[in-house]
LUMGU-702043 format. One record per residue (C-alpha): residue number from 1; z, y, x; residue in one letter. Coordinates in steps of 0.001 Angstrom, whole numbers, plus 524288, in hexadecimal, padded with zeros to 5 digits. Layout:
BEGIN
NUM, Z, Y, X, A
...
This chain:
BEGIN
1, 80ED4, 8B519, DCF40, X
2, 80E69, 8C33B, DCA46, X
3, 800A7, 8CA5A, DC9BA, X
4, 7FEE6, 8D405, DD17A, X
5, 7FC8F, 8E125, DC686, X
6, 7EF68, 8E8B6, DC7B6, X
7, 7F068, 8F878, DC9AF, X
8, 7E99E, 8F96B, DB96F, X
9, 7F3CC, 8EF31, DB5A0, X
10, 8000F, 8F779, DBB9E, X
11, 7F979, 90360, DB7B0, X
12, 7F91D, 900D4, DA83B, X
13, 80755, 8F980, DA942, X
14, 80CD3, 90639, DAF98, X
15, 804B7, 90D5E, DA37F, X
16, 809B0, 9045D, D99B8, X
17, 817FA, 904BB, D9E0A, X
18, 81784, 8F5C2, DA2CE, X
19, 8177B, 8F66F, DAF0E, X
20, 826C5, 8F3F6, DAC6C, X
21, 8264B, 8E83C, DA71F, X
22, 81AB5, 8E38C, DAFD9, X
23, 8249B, 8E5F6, DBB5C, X
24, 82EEF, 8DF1F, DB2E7, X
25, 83769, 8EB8B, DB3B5, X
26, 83C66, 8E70B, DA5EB, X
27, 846C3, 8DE50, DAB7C, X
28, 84AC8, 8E91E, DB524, X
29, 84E92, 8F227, DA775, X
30, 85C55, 8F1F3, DA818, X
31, 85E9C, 8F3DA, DB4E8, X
32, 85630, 90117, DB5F9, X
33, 85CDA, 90422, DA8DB, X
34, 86BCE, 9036C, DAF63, X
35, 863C7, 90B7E, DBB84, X
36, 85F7D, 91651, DB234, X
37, 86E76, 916E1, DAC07, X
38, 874BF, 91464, DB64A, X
39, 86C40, 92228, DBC90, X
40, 86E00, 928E7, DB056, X
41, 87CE0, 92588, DB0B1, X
42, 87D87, 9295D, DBDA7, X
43, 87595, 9379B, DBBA2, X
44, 87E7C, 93B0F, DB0B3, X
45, 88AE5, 938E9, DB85B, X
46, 88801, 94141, DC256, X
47, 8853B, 94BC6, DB884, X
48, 892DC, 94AFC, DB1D3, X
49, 89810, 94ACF, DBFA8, X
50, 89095, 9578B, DC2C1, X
51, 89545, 95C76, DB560, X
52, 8A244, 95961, DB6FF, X
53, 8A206, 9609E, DC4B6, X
54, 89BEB, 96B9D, DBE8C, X
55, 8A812, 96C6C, DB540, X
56, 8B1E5, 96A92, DC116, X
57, 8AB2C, 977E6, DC993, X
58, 8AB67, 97E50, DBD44, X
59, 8BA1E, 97A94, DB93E, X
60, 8BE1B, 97D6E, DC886, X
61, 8B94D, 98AFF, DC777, X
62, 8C087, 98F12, DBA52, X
63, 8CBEA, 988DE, DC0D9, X
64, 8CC91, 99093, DCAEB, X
65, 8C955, 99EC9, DC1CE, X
66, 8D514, 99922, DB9DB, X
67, 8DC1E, 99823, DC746, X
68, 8DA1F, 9A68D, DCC13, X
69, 8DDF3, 9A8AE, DBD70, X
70, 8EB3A, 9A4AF, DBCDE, X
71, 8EF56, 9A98D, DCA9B, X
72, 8EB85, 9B649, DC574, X
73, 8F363, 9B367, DBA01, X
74, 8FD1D, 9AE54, DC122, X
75, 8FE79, 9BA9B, DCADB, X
76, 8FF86, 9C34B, DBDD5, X
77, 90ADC, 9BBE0, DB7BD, X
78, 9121D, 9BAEB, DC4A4, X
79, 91140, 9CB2B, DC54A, X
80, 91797, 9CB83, DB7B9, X
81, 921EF, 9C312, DBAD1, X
82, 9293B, 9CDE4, DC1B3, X
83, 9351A, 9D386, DBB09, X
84, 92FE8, 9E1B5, DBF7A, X
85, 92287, 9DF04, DB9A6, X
86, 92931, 9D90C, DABAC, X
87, 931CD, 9E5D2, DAC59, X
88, 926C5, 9EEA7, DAEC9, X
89, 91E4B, 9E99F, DA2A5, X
90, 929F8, 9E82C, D99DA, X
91, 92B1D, 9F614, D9DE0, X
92, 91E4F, 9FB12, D9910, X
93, 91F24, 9F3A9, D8AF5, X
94, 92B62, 9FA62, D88A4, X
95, 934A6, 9EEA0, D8891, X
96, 942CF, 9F13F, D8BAA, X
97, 944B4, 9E416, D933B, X
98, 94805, 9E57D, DA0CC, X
99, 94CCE, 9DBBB, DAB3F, X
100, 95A1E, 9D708, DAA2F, X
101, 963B0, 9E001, DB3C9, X
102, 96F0C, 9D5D7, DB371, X
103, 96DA2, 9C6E8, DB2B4, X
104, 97029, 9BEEC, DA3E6, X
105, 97CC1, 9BC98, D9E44, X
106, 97E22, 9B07D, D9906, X
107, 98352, 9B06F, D8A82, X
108, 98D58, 9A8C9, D858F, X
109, 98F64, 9A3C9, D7905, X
């Protein structure tokens, strides 16, 4: 039969630091030390989750500059691609090539 503790006896174990082992807390060790990791483990997933989302919002938004980007690029090169617009700035340099007015022969050997 256990004895009931007095309130001076619990007092100076919780002072002491016994009141642990007075409790017999000591065999419970492991299994608040796989709590406590299993908590930590648990905290520092979540922050390399939000981390990781961080980098996606971040990545989705340069995506879509880079987007905007190349249609702009892409609605430049398309405007050059005209015969009229080659002619016109091979024009201003000073180069003497022009358009072809008949189609290629083909050369034999």
């Amino acid at each position: 039969m256990k004895e009931k503790m007095s309130v001076v006896k619990v007092l100076k174990s919780i002072i002491s630091g016994d009141i642990l082992l007075v409790m017999g807390v000591h065999r419970l060790f492991p299994y608040i030390l796989y709590a406590f990791i299993l908590g930590w483990v648990s905290i520092w997933m979540s922050y390399k989750a939000e981390q990781t989302m961080t980098l996606v919002e971040a990545n989705k938004k340069e995506l879509e500059t880079l987007k905007i980007h190349h249609a702009q690029k892409t609605c430049e090169y398309v405007g050059l691609d005209r015969i009229s617009t080659i002619e016109e700035m091979l024009t201003e340099k000073g180069s003497e090539v022009r358009a072809p007015e008949k189609p290629a022969d083909i050369i034999k050997k």
